[in-house]
C-alpha positions in Angstrom: 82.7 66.5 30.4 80.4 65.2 27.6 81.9 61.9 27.8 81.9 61.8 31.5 78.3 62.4 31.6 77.7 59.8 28.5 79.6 57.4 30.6 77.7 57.6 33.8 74.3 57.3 31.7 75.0 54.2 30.4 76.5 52.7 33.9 73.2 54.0 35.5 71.2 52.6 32.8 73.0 49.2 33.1 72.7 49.2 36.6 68.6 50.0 36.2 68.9 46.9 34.0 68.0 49.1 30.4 67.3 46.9 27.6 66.1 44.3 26.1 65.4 41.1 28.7 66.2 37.6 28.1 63.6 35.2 27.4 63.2 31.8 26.4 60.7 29.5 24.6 60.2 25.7 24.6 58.9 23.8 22.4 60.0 20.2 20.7 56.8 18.3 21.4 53.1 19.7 21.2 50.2 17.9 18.8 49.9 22.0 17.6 52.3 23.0 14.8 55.4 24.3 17.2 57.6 24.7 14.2 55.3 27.2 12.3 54.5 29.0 15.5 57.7 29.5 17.6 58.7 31.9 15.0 55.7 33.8 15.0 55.8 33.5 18.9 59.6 34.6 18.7 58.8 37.7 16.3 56.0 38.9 18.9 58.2 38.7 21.9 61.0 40.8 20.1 59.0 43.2 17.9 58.1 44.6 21.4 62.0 45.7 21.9 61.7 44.2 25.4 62.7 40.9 24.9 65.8 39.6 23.5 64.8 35.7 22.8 66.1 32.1 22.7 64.9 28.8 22.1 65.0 25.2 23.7 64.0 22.4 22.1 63.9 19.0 23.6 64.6 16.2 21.4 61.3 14.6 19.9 58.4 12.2 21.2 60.2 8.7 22.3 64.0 10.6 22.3 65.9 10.9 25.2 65.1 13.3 27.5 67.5 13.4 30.3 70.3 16.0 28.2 67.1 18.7 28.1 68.3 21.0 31.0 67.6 24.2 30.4 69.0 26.9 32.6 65.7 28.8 33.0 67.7 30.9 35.6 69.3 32.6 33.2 66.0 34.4 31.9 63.4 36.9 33.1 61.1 35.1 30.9 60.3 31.8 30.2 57.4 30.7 27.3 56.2 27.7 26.9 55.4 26.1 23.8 55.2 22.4 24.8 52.8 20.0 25.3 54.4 16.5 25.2 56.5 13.7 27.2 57.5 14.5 31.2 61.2 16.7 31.2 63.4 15.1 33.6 62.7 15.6 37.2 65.8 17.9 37.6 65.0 19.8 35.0 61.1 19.9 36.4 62.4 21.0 39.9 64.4 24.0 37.9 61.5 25.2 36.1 59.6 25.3 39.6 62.1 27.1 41.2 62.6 29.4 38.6 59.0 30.4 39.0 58.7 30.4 43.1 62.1 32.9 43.2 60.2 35.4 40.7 60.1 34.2 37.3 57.9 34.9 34.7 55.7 32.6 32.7 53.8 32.9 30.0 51.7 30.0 29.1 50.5 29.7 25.2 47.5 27.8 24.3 48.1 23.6 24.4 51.0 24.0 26.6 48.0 24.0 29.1 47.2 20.2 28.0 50.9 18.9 29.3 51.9 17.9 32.6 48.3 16.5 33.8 50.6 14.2 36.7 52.8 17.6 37.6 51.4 18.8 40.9 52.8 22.1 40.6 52.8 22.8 37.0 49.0 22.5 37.5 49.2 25.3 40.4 51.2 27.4 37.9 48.7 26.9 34.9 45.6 27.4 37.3 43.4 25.6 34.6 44.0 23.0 31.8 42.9 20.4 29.8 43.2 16.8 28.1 45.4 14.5 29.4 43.0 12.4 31.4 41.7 15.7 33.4 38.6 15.4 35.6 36.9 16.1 38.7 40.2 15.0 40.4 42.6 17.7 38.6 40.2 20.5 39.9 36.9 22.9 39.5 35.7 24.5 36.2 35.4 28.5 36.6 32.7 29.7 35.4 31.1 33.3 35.1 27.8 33.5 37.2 26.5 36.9 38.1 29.3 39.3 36.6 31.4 37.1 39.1 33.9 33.6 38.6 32.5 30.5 40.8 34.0 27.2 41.3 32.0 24.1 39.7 32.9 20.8 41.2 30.7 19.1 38.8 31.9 15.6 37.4 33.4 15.7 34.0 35.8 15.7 31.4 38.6 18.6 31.8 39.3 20.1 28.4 37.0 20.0 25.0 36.5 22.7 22.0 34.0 22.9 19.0 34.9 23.9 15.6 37.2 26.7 14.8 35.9 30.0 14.4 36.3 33.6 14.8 34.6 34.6 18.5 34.8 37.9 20.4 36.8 38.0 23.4 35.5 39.9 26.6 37.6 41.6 29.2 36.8 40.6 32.7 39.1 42.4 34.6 39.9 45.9 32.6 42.1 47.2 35.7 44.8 45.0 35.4 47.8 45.8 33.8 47.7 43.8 31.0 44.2 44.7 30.1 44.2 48.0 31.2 43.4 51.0 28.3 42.3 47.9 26.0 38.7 48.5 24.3 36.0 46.3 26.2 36.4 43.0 23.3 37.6 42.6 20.2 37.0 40.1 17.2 39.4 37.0 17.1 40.6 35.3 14.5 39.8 31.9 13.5 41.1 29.5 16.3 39.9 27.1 18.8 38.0 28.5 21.9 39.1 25.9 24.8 35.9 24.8 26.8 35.6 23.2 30.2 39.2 23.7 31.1 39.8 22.6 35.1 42.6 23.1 37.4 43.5 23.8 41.0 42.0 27.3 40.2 44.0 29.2 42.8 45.7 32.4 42.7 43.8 33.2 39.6 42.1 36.3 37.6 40.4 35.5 34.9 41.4 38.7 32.3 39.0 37.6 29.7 36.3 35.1 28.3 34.7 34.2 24.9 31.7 32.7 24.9 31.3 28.9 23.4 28.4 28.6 21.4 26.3 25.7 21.5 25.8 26.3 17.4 29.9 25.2 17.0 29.9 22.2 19.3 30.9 24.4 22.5 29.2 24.6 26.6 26.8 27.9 25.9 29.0 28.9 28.8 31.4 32.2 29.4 34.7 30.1 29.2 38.1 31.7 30.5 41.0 32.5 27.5 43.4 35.0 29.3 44.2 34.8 33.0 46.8 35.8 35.4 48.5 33.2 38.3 50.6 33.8 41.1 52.6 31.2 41.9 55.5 32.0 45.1 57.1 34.9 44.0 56.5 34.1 40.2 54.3 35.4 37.8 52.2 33.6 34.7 50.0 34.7 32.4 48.0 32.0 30.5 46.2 32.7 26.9 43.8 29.6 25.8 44.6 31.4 22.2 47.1 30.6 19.6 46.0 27.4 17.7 48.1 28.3 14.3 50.1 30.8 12.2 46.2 32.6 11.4 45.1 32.8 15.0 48.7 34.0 16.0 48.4 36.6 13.5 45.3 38.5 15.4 46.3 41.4 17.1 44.2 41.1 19.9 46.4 37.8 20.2 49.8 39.6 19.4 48.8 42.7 22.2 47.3 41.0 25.0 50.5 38.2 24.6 53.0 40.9 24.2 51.7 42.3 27.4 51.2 39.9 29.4 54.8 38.5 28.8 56.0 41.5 29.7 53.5 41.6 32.6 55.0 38.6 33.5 58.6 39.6 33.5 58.5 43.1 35.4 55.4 42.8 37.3 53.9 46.1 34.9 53.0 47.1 31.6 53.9 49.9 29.5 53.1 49.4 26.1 50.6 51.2 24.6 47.5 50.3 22.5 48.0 49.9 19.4 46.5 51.8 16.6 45.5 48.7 14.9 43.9 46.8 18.1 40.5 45.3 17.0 37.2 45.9 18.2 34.2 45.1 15.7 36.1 43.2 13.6 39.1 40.9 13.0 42.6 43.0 12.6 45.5 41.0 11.5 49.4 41.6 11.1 51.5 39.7 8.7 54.3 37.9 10.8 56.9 36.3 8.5 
């Protein structure tokens, strides 16, 4: 009878689909240093005991591209890591449906830099930057009035001033991925994306850190964790995670580990961390 009722557990647990998810990252091009943060991104997805995680890499700047064909079907999860050359369009049309049939997404820092000419990766990204961005790619958002407006105003899409630690302040403390965290916390050195643009729709902005004129920045309240729906799909988007030192915050490693698995199920239930910073920079060592 034990072994009955041991048996039916796990078929009902299976069935509830109990255990760790799939997940993938890409990476293989980005003018960040992939192969010293993959890892790090790796260890944050699985130290979570959510996620168990794989890797795609495409073959390097100028190699050939058509073989990279990842079967992003096969994963709950899918984080990107990339910021380089276009994937082939079949692979581009898998990644799209992946996302419209439910899919989740979580985008990490420069990976918001590729695909300017990628019509929907744009939707999916709601805001990014570089790669010839303007006026034409989309608005800013910015924060006016305890409330995010559209600003059509001519310019480049995608700057940041010198690295630096900066507090980040949550915007939207009832979503899921933000809910039960303190109201900021410190982050670690990294670089605080300014004047990103974007179609801009479908979008909460989770949190901003304000760009200080004094280290090159807008003296604007810019967005560095948001939310996008995108068909039935799911992606969160964090501006943070410049190196191995900013990856190591925990207010990056929390609100990422979250919002992946925000991403994936459509809820949240870690809890806050003991460590979680508020008034000052916490770190975790990684490797």
């Amino acid at each position: 009878m034990v072994r009955l009722s041991a048996w039916v557990l796990a078929v009902c647990s299976a069935a509830h689909g109990a255990g760790p998810q799939k997940a993938l990252i890409v990476d293989g091009q980005n003018n960040h240093p992939w192969q010293a943060t993959t890892p790090l991104l790796k260890k944050i997805l699985e130290d979570t005991n959510l996620f168990q995680v794989d890797v795609a890499t495409t073959p390097p700047k100028g190699g050939d591209m058509s073989a990279f064909r990842p079967n992003f079907a096969a994963y709950a999860l899918v984080v990107s890591n990339y910021n380089g050359e276009a994937w082939p369009q079949a692979t581009q049309k898998a990644f799209a449906d992946f996302v419209n049939k439910g899919g989740g997404v979580v985008i990490v820092h420069a990976a918001d830099n590729a695909f300017p000419e990628w019509k929907e990766y744009n939707e999916m990204i709601g805001l990014g930057g570089w790669g010839d961005r303007n006026e034409k790619s989309g608005p800013y958002l910015r924060y006016r009035d305890e409330k995010f407006v559209k600003d059509n105003t001519p310019g480049r899409g995608g700057s940041h001033g010198a690295q630096h630690e900066f507090r980040v302040d949550i915007r939207n403390p009832t979503h899921a991925i933000t809910k039960g965290l303190p109201p900021s916390f410190m982050h670690a050195k990294d670089e605080l994306y300014d004047r990103l643009r974007g179609p801009a729709e479908h979008i909460t902005v989770l949190a901003t850190a304000y760009s200080e004129v004094s280290t090159r920045g807008t003296g604007e309240h810019e967005p560095v964790l948001m939310v996008i729906g995108h068909g039935r799909g799911r992606i969160f988007h964090t501006t943070l995670g410049h190196s191995p030192e900013a990856m190591s915050c925990v207010g990056f490693i929390v609100t990422t580990q979250r919002g992946a698995e925000w991403a994936a199920t459509g809820r949240v239930k870690q809890t806050v961390p003991k460590d979680y910073p508020m008034g000052q920079v916490s770190t975790r060592k990684l490797d």
